[in-house]
Structure formats: C-alpha cells, structure tokens
Short mmCIF file of the C-alpha atoms (twelve columns), coordinates in Angstrom:
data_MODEL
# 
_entry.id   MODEL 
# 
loop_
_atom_site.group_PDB 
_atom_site.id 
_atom_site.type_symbol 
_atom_site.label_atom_id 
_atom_site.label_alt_id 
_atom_site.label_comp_id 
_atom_site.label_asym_id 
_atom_site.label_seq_id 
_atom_site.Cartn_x 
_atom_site.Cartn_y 
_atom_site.Cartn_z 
_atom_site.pdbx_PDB_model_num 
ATOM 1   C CA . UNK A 1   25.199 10.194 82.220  1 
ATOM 2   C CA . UNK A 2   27.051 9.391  85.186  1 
ATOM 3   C CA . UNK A 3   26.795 10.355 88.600  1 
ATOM 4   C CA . UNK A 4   29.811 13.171 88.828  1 
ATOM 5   C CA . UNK A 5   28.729 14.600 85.697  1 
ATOM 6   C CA . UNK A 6   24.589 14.516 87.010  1 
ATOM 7   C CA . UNK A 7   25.929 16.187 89.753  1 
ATOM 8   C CA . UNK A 8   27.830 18.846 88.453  1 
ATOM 9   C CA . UNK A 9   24.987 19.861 86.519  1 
ATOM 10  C CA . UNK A 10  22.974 20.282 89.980  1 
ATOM 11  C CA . UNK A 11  25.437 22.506 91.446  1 
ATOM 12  C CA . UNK A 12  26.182 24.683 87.890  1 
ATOM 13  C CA . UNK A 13  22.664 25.452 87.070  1 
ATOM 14  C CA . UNK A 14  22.357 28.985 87.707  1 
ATOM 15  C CA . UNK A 15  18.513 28.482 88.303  1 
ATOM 16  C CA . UNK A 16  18.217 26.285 91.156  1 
ATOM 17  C CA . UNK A 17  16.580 28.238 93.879  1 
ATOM 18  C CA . UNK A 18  19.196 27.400 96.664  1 
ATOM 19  C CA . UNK A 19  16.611 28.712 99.314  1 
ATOM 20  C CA . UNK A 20  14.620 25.829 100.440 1 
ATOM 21  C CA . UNK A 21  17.260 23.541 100.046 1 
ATOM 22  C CA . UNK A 22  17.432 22.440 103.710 1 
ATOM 23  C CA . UNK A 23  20.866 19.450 103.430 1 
ATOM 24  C CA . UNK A 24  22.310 21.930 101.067 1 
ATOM 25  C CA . UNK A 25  25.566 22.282 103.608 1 
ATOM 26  C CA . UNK A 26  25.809 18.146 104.368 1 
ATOM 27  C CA . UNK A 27  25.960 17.681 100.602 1 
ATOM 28  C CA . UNK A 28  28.278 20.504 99.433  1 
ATOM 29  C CA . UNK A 29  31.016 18.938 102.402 1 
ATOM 30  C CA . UNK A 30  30.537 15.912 100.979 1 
ATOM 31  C CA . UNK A 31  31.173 16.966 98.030  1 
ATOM 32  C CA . UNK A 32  34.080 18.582 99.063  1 
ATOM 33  C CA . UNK A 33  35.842 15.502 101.195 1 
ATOM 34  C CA . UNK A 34  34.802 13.379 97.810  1 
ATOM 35  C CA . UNK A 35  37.757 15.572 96.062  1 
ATOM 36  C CA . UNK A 36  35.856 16.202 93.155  1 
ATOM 37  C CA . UNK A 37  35.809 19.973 91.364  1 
ATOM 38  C CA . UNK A 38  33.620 22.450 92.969  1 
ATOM 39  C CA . UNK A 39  34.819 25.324 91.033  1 
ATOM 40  C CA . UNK A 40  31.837 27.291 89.429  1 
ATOM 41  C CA . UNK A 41  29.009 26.185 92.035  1 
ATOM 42  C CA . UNK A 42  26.001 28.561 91.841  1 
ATOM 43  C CA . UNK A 43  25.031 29.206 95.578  1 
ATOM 44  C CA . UNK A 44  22.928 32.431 95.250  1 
ATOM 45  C CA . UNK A 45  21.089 32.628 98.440  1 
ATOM 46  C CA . UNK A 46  22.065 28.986 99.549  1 
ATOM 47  C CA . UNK A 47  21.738 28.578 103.143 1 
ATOM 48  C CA . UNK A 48  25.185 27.446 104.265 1 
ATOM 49  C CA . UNK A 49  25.458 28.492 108.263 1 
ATOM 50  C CA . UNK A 50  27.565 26.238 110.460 1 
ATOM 51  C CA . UNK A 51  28.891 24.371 107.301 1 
ATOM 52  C CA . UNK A 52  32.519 23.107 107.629 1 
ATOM 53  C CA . UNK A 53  34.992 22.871 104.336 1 
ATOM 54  C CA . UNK A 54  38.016 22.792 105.876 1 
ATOM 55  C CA . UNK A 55  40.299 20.211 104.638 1 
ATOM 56  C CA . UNK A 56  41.539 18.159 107.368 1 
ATOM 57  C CA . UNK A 57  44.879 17.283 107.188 1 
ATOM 58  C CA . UNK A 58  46.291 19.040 104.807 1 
ATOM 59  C CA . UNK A 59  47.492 22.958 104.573 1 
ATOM 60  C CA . UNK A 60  45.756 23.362 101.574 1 
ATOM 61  C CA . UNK A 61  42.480 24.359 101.472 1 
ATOM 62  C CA . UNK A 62  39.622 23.099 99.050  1 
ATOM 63  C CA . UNK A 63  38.766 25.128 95.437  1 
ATOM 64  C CA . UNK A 64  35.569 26.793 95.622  1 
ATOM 65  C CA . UNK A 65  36.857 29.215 92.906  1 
ATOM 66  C CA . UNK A 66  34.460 31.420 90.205  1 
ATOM 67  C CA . UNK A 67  31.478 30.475 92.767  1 
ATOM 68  C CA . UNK A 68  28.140 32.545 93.042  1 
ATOM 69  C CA . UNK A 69  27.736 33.215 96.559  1 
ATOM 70  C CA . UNK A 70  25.528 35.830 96.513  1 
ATOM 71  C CA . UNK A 71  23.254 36.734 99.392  1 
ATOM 72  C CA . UNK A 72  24.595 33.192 100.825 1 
ATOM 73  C CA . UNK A 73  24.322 32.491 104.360 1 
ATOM 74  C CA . UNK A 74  27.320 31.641 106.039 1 
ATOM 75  C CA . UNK A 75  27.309 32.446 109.433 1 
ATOM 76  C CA . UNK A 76  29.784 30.860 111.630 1 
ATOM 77  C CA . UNK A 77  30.986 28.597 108.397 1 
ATOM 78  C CA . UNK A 78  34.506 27.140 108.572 1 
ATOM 79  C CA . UNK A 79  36.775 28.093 105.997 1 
ATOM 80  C CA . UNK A 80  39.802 27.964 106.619 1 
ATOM 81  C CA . UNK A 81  42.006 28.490 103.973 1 
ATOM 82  C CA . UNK A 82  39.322 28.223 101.513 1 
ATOM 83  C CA . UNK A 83  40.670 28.904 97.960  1 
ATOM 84  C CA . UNK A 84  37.277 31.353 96.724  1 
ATOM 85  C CA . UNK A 85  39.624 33.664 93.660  1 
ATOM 86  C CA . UNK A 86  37.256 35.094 91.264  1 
ATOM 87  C CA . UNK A 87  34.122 33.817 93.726  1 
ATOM 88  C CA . UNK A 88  31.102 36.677 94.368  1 
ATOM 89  C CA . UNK A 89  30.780 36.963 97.910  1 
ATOM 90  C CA . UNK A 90  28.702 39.807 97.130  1 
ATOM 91  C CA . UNK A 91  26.432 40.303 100.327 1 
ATOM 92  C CA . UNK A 92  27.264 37.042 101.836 1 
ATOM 93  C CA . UNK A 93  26.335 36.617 105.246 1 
ATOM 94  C CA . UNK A 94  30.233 35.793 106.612 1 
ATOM 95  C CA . UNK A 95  29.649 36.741 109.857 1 
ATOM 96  C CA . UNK A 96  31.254 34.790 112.761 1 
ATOM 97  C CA . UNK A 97  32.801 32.725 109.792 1 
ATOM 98  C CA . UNK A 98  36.287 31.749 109.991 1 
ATOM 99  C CA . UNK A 99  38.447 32.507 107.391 1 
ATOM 100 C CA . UNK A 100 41.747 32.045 108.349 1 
ATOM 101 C CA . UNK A 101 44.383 31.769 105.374 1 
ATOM 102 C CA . UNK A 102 41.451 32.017 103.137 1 
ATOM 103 C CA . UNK A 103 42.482 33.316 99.367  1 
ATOM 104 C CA . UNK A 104 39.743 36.335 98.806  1 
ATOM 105 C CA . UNK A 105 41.764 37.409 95.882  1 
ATOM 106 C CA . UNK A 106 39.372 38.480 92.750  1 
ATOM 107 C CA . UNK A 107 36.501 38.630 94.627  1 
ATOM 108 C CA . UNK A 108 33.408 41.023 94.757  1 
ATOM 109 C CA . UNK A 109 33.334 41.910 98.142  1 
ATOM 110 C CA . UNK A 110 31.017 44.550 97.673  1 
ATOM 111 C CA . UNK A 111 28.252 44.542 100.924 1 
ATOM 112 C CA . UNK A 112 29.494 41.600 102.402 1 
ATOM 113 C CA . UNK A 113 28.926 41.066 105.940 1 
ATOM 114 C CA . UNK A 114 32.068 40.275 108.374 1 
ATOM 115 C CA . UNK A 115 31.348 40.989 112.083 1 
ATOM 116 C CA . UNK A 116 32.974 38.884 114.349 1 
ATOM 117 C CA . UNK A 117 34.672 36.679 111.583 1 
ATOM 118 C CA . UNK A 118 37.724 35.507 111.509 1 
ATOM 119 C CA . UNK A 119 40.220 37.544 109.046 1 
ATOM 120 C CA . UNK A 120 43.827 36.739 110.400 1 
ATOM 121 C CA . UNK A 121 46.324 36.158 107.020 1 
ATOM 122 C CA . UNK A 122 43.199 36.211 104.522 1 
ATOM 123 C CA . UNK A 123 44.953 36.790 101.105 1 
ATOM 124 C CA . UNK A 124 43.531 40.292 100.227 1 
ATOM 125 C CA . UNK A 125 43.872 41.930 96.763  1 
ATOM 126 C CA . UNK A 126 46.002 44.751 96.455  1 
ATOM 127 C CA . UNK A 127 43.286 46.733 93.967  1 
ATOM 128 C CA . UNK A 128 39.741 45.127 94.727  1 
ATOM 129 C CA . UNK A 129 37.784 43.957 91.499  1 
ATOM 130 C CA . UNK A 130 35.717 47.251 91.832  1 
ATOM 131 C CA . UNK A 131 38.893 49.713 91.573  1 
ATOM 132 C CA . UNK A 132 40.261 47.956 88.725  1 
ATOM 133 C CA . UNK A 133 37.012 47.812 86.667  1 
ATOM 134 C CA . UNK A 134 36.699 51.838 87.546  1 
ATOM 135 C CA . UNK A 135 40.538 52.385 86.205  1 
ATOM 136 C CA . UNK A 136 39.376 50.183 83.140  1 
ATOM 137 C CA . UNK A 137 36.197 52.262 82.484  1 
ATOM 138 C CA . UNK A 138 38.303 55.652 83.721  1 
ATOM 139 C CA . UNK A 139 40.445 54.189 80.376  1 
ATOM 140 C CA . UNK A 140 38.256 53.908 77.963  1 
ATOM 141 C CA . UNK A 141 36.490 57.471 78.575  1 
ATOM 142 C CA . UNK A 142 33.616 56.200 80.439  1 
ATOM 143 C CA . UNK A 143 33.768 58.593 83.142  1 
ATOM 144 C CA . UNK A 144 30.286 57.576 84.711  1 
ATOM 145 C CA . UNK A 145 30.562 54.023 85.310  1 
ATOM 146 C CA . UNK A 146 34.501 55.050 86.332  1 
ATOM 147 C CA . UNK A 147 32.630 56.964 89.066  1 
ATOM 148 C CA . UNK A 148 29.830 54.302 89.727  1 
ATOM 149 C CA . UNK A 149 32.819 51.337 90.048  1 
ATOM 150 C CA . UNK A 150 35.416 53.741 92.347  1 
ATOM 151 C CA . UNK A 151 31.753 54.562 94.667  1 
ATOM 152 C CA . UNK A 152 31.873 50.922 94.891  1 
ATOM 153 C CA . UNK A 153 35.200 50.248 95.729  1 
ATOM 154 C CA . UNK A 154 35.319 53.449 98.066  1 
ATOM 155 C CA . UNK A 155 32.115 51.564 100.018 1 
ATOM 156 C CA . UNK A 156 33.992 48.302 100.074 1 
ATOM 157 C CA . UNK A 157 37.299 49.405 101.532 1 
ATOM 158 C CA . UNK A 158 35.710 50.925 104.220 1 
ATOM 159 C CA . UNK A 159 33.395 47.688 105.008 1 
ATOM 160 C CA . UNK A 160 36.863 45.667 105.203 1 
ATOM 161 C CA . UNK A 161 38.814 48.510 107.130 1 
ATOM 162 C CA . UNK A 162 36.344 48.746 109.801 1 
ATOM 163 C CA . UNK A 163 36.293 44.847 110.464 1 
ATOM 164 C CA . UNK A 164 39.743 44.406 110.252 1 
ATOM 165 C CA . UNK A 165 39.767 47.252 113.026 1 
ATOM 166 C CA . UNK A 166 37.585 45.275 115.153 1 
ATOM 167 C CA . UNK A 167 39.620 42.266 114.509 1 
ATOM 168 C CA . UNK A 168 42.566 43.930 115.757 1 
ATOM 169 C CA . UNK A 169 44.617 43.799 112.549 1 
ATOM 170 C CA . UNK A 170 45.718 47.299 112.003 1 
ATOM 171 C CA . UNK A 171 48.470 47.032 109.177 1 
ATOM 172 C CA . UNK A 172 46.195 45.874 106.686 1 
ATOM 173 C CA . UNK A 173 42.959 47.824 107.762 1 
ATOM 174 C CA . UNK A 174 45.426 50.655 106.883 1 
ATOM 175 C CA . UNK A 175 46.377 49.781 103.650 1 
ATOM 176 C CA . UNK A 176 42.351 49.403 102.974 1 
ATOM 177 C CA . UNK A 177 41.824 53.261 104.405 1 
ATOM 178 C CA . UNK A 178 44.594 54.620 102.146 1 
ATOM 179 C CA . UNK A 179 42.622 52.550 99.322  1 
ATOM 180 C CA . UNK A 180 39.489 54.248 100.550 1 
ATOM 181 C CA . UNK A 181 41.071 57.636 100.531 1 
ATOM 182 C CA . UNK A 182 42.618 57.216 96.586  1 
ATOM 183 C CA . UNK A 183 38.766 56.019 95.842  1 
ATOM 184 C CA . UNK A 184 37.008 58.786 97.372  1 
ATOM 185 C CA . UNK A 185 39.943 61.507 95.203  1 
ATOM 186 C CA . UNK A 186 39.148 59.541 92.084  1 
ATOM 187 C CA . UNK A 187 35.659 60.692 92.242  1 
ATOM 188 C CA . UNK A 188 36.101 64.153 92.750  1 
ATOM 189 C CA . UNK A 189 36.532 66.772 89.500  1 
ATOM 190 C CA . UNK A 190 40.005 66.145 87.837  1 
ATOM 191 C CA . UNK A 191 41.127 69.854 88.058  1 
ATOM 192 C CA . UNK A 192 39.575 70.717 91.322  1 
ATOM 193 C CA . UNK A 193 41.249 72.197 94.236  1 
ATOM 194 C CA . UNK A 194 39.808 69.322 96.551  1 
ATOM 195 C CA . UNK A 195 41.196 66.647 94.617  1 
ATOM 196 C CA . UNK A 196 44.567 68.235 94.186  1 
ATOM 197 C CA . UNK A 197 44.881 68.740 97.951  1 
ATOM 198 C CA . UNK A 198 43.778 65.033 98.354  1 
ATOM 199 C CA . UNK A 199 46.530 64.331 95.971  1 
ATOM 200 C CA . UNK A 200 49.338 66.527 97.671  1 
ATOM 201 C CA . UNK A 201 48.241 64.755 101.303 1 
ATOM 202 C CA . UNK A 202 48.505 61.275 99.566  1 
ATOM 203 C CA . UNK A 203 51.985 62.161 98.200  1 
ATOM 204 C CA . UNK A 204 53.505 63.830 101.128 1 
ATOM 205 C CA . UNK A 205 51.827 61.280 104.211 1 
ATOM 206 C CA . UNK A 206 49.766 58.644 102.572 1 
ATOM 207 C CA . UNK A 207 46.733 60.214 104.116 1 
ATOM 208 C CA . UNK A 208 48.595 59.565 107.333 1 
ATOM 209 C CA . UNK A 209 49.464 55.859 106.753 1 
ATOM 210 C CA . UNK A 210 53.046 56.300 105.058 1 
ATOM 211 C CA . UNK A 211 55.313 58.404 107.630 1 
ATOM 212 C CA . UNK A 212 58.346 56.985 105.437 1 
ATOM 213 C CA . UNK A 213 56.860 59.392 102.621 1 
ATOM 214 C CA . UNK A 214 57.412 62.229 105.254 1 
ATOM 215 C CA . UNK A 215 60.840 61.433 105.915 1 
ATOM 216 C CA . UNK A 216 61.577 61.331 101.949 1 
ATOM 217 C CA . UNK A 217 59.773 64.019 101.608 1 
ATOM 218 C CA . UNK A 218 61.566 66.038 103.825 1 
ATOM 219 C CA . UNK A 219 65.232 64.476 102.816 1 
ATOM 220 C CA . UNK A 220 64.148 65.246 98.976  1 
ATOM 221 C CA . UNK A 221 63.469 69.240 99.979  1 
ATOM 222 C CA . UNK A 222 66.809 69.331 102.847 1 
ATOM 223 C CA . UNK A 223 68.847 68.175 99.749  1 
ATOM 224 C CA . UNK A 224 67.423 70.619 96.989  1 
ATOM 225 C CA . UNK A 225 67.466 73.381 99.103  1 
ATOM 226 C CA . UNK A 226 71.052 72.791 99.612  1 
ATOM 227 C CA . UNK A 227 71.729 72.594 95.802  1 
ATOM 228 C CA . UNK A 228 70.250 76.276 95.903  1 
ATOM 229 C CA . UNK A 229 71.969 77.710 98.152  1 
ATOM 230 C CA . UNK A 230 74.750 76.414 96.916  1 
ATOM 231 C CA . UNK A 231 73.799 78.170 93.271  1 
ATOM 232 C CA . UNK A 232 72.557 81.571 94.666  1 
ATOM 233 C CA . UNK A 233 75.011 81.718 97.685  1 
ATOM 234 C CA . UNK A 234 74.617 82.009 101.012 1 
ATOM 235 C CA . UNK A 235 77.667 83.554 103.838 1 
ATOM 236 C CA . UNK A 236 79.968 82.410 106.453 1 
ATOM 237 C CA . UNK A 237 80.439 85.282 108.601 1 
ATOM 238 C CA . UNK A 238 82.088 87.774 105.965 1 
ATOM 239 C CA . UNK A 239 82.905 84.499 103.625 1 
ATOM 240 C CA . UNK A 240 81.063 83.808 100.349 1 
ATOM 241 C CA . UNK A 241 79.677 80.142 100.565 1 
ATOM 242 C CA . UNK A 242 78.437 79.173 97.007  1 
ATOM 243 C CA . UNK A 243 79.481 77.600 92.991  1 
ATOM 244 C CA . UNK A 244 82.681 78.890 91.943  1 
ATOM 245 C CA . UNK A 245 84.000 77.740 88.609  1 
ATOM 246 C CA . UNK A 246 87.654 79.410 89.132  1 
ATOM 247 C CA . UNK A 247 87.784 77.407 92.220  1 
ATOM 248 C CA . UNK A 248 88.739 73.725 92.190  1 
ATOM 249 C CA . UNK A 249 86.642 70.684 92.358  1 
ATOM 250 C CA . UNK A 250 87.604 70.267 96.376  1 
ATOM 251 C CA . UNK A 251 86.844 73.597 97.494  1 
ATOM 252 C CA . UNK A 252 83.053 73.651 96.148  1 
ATOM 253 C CA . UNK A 253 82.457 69.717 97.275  1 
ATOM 254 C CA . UNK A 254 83.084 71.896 100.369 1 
ATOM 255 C CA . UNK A 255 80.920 74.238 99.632  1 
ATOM 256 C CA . UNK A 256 78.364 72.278 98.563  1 
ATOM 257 C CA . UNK A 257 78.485 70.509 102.104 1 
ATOM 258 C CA . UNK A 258 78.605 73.625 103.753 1 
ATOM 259 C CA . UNK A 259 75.172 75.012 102.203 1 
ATOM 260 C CA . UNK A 260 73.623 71.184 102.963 1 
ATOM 261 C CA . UNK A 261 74.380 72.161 106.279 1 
ATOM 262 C CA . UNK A 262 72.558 75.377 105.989 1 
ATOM 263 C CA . UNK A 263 70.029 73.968 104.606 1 
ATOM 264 C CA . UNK A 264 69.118 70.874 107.619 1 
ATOM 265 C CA . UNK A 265 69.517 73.740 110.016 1 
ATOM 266 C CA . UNK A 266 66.971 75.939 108.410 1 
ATOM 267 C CA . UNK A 267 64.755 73.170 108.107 1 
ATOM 268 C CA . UNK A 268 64.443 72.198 111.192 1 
ATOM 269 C CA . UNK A 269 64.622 75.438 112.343 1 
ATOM 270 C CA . UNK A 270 67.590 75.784 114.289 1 
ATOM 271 C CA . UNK A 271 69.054 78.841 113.735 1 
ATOM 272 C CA . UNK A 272 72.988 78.772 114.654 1 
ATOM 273 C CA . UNK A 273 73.393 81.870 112.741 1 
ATOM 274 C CA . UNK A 274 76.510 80.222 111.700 1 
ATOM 275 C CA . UNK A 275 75.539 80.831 107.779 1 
ATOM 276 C CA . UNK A 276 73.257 83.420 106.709 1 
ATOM 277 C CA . UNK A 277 71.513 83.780 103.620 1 
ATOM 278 C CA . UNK A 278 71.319 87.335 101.220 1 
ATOM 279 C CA . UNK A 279 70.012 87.943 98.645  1 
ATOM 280 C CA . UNK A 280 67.611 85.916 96.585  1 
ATOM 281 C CA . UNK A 281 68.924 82.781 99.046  1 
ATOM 282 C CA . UNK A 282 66.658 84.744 101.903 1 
ATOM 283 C CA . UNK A 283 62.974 83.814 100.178 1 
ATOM 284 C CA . UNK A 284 64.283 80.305 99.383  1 
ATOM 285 C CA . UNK A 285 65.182 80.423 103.498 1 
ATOM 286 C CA . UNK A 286 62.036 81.327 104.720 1 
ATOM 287 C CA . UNK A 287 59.846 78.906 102.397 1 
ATOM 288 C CA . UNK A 288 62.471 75.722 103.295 1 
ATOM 289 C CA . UNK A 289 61.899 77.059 107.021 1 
ATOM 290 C CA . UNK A 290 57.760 77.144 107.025 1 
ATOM 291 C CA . UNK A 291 57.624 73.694 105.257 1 
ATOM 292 C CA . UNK A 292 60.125 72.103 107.488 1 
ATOM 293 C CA . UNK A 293 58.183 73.397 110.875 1 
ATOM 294 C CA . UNK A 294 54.769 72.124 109.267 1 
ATOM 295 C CA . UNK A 295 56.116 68.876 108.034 1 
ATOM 296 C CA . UNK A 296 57.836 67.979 111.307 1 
ATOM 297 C CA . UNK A 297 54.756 68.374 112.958 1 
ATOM 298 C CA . UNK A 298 52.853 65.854 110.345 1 
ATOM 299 C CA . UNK A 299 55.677 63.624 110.858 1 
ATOM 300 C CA . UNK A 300 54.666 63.305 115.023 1 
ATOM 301 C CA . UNK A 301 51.047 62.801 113.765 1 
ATOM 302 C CA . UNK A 302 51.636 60.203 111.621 1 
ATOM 303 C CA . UNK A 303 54.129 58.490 113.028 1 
ATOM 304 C CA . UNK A 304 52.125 58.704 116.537 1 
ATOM 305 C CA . UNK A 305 49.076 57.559 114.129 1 
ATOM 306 C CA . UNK A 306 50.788 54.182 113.407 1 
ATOM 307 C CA . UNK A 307 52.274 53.674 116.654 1 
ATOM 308 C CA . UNK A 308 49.558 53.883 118.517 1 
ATOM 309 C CA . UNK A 309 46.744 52.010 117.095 1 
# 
C-alpha cells in the first residue's frame, strides 16, 4: 500500500478518536499544501485551533468538502475561502475563525459557534440543509420530522442572523430573519389564524425585510380599485365617470384614467372631492381608503427598518 493511499485511510476512518491527537493541525496543513484530496476527512472532535489552510497564492481555496467536523475546535482557524459544501460543521467551535470567501453551501450549520469570526462574502445557502429536509419530509406526509427539521432550521437562522448582526453585515442577516420567520409559520397549524396572519405579513412586507412588496402591494390594490370604479361608477361633479359600451373606445380609456385617478387619491387619502363615489363604489372607497392609510404607515416602518440598521 502506498503512502497517499495509507494515509487516506487515517484521515477516512470514522473511528479515530481525533481528541488526543495533539499535531493533528501541522499534519492536516501539510496535507493540504501537499495538494492531495482531503475531501471526506473525519474530524469529529479534532482539535484544530490556530490551524491555517489558506492557500497561498492562489484565489482558490483548498477542498475540504463532505468533511465531519463535528464538535471540532477551530478557534481562530484560517480559512479563507475554504471550499467545506456538503461538510458538518455541526457544533464546531468557529469562533474568531476567519472565513472570508469561504463556500458554506450544503452544510449543517446547526449549533455552530461564530462569535467574533470572520463572515464577510461567505457563500451562504439560500434554503439551509435543515429547511430543505423539513419541505422533503413536509412532502412525503411526515408531518413530525417536517416539524422537528423546520425547529432546526428556525434555531439555525437565528444563530447566523445574530452573528452576522454583530459582524455588521445587515443585508444578509436579513435574508436569514425572513428565513427564520417562514420557519417559525411552517410549524404552526396549517389552518390556524396565527399562521395565516404570519402568511399575510410575509406577503404584504416580508416580515419587514421586503418594502418593495409594499410598494407592489399597494400599486396592485391603486390599480384594481381603479378597474372598479371604473365598472360600478363613480361622478365628476354631476358627470357619470364609468364603462360605457355605446361610447367609443377613447372616451372610456378616459374614463378608465379618470377612476385610476380616483382611486390613488383615495388611497392615499387625499380627498380633492374632485370625484365622488355612489352607490356600491362608496364601500369599495372606504375599504381602498383604510388599507391605503395602514399600508403607508408599514411602508415608513419598513423602509425606516432597512435604512437604518
């Protein structure tokens, strides 16, 4: 057997107690700066603090991908732009590390520690591994371990949120609280009232992390509005404003303006008393007047959310 292959059967066995193992780091860089694979390693519990695989020279990073790093240590570890897809950093001691342009895509995050570390353009999954095996279970009917997984993934997202607060980079510790938000709604009762509200907050703010959904939001109801007012009719001083079939195409493009109009100044509340509404337009008026007043004011919240983190 040669020497590679003796060695890759050192760092693959699964039941080497990593513990002890005292020049554990010196070998594993040397390892690394040999070039050879290290894809698959089984660290579980390997003490790794202070270790440095960061590939000199070059942009790309080495492949530590589909590793076991559970419960490792690696405090103040450099490793930058570390490729570690598909790699269990489950309760890995990362704190102080640097891991700058590392690739954390497919990993299990889950109780991993990052105080202090270094998180500036880490490659982050969009869905974590825990969300997507709770969608997966939610699938096939197994609403238990769909509840277990999205508990999981609700407990992650918050871990990275909150250190990617402390590290200053807001945009993407939002993204992670709007995760956190769908995960803790996915857990609720499917027909309850709480989960439906969550829903309608999602869909209309992004629990407060998507002010463009306001402004569609409120563009989508200006514009509807408008259609019904145009439908029902609404009046320009002693003028009918409204469809008209015996009318020509023109004159109820007009119209149709017209009761638009109508319908941005009831929204935001206005009032010009310009055009007035009768009739079954006057209910339709009042509702398109109490929604645009409330979602104005989540609009400022939001918006002043974003601006001023």
């Amino acid at each position: 057997m040669d020497t590679t292959q003796s060695d890759d059967s050192h760092w693959l066995d699964p039941d080497q107690d990593r513990r002890q193992a005292d020049d554990l780091a010196p070998a594993l860089q040397q390892r690394a700066r040999s070039g050879a694979s290290m894809r698959g390693f089984r660290l579980k519990y390997a003490n790794l603090a202070g270790i440095d695989l960061v590939h000199h020279g070059s942009r790309a990073g080495y492949d530590l991908r589909e590793a076991d790093l559970y419960r490792a240590d690696l405090q103040n570890a450099h490793l930058f732009a570390l490729d570690l897809r598909g790699t269990s950093l489950m309760k890995a001691d990362l704190r102080g590390a640097n891991l700058h342009c590392a690739d954390l895509r497919d990993c299990n995050l889950l109780g991993v520690r990052l105080e202090g570390a270094r998180l500036d353009n880490v490659l982050w999954d969009r869905q974590l591994i825990q969300e997507r095996r709770g969608r997966e279970c939610q699938r096939g009917g197994d609403a238990n371990g769909a509840r277990q997984h999205f508990e999981e993934a609700e407990e992650t997202y918050r871990n990275l949120r909150l250190r990617l607060e402390k590290a200053g980079l807001f945009e993407q510790a939002g993204y992670f609280f709007h995760r956190e938000m769908v995960m803790r709604r996915l857990q609720m009762p499917r027909l309850s009232g709480a989960r439906m509200l969550s829903w309608l907050v999602d869909l209309f703010s992004g629990y407060g992390e998507k002010p463009l959904n306001v402004v569609l939001f409120s563009i989508g109801l200006i514009l509807v509005c408008g259609l019904l007012y145009f439908l029902v009719g609404v009046r320009h001083g002693d003028l009918p404003l409204g469809l008209a079939l015996e009318r020509g195409l023109a004159a109820n493009l007009k119209d149709l303006l017209d009761c638009i109009y109508y319908s941005v100044v009831t929204f935001t509340t206005l009032g010009y008393g310009d055009i007035t509404p009768h009739g079954l337009a006057r209910p339709i008026a009042a509702f398109e007047a109490f929604a645009g007043s409330f979602t104005m004011a989540l609009f400022v919240v939001v918006f002043v959310k974003k601006m001023t983190r």
